[in-house]
VOPANU-612620 format. One record per residue (C-alpha): residue number from 1; x, y, z. Coordinates in steps of 0.05 Angstrom, whole numbers, plus 5000, padded with zeros to 4 digits. Each point is the difference from the previous one (the first is absolute). Example, Ala and Ser with C-alpha at 12.3 -4.5 7.8 and 13.67 -1.06 7.14 Angstrom:
2
+-----+------+-------+------+
: num : east : north :   up :
+-----+------+-------+------+
:   1 : 5246 :  4910 : 5156 :
:   2 : 5027 :  5069 : 4987 :
+-----+------+-------+------+
This chain:
121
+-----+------+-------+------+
: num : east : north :   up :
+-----+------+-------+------+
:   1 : 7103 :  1473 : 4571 :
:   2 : 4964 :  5058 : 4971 :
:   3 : 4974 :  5063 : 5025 :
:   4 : 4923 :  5003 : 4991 :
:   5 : 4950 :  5058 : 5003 :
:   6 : 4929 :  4992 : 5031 :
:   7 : 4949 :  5044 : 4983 :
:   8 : 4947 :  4999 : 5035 :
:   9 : 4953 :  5039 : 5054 :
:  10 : 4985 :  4955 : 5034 :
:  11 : 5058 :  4986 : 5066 :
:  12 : 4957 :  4934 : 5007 :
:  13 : 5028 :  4979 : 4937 :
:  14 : 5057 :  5024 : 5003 :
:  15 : 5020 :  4962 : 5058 :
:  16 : 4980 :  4933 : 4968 :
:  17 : 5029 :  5017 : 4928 :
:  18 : 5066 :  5022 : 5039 :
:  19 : 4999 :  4943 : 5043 :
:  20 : 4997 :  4949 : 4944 :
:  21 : 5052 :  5042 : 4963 :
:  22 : 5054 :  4997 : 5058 :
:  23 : 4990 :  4938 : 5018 :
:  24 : 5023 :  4977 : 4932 :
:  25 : 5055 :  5044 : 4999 :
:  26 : 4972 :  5068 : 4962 :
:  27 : 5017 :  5074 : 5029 :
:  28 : 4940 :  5042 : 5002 :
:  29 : 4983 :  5070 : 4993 :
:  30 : 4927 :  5020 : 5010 :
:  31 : 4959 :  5056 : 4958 :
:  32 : 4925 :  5026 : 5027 :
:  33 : 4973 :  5028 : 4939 :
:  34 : 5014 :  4999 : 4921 :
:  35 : 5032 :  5067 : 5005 :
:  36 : 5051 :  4972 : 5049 :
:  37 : 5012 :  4930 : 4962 :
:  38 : 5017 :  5055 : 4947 :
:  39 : 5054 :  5042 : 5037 :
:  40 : 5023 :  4928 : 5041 :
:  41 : 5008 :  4970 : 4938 :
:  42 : 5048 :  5049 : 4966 :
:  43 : 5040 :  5013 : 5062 :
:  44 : 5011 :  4924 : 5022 :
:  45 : 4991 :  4969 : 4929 :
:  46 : 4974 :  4934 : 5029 :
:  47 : 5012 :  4933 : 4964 :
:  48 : 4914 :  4989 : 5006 :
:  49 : 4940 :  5035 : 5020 :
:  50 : 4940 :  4973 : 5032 :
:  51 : 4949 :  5041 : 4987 :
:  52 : 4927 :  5011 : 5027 :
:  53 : 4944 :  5034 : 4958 :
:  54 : 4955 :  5034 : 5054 :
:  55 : 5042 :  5061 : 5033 :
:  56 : 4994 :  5065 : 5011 :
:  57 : 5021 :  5059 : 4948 :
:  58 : 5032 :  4958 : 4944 :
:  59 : 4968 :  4933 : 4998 :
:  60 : 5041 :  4933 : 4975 :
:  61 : 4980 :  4994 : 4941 :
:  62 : 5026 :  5072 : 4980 :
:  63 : 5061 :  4998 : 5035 :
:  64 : 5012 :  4933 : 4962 :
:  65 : 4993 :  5041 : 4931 :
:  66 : 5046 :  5060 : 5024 :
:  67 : 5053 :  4944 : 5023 :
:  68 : 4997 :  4961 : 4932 :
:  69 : 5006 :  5053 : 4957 :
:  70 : 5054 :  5036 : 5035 :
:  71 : 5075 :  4987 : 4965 :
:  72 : 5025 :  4996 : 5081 :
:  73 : 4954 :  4955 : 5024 :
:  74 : 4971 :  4957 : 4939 :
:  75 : 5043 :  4942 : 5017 :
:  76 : 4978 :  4989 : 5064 :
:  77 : 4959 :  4945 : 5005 :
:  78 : 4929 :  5010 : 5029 :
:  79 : 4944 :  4954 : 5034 :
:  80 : 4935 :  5026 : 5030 :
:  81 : 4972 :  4970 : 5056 :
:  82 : 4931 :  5020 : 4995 :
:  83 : 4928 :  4987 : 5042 :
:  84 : 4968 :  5008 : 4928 :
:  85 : 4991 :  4929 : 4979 :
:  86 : 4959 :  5015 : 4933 :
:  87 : 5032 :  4972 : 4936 :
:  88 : 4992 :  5070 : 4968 :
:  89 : 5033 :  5033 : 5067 :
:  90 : 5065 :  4945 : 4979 :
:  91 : 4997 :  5019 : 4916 :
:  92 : 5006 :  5072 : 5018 :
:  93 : 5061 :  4999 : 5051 :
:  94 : 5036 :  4955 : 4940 :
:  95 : 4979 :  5052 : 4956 :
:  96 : 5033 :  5057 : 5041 :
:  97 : 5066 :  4961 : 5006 :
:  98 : 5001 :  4948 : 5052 :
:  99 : 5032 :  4938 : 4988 :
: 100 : 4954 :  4971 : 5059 :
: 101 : 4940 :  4995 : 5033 :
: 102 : 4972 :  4974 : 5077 :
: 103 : 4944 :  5004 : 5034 :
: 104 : 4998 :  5008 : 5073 :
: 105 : 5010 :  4968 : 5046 :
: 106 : 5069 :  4978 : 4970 :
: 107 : 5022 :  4933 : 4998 :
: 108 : 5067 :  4992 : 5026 :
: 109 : 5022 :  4948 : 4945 :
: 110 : 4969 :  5040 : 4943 :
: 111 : 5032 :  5061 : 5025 :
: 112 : 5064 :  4972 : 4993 :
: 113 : 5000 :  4966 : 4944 :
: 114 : 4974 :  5064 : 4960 :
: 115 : 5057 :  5032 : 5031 :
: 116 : 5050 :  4946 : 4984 :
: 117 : 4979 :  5000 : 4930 :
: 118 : 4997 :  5073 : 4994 :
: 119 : 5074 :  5010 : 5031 :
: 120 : 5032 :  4943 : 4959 :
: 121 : 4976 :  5030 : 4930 :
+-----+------+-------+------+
């Protein structure tokens, strides 16, 4: 269906965001820091991003500015999937361009249907 960047440090999470991904039918490519989501991003040019806030170097929040504003990536669309559960945390990754927000852990069903909604659009 579509190919799908994770970014995230975490290789917990990875494996369950990538698990639920594949077993609906999504290709995955994985990212461990902002910085890399960055360079994976512009190389691959994913359909979707997941990305976390909490990482190393660049966090998500950042990298979700630098990948909204940029002409080559701007249209990609971008969730975070975030252990920050406060309603501010969820304003202020809207506010740097996401077109979604969930808080770990992830629901399967929610997952997808942010995704489905996101890639149909």
């Amino acid at each position: 269906m579509a190919l799908i960047l994770i970014a995230d440090d975490s290789p917990t999470e990875v494996y369950v965001l990538r698990k639920m991904l594949e077993k609906n039918g999504h290709e995955v490519i994985v990212a461990e820091n902002g910085e890399q989501a960055i360079e994976v991003a512009h190389a691959a040019l994913p359909q979707l991003i997941l990305m976390d806030v909490v990482m190393p170097e660049l966090n998500g929040f950042q990298a979700t500015r630098r990948l909204t504003k940029d002409p080559e990536t701007t249209h990609i669309p971008i969730i975070i999937v975030s252990s920050k559960h406060q309603e501010t945390d969820k304003m202020w990754g809207l506010r740097q361009g996401a077109r979604g927000y969930l808080c770990k852990p992830v629901e399967e069903s929610e997952l997808m249907s942010q995704i489905n909604e996101l890639l149909a659009s």
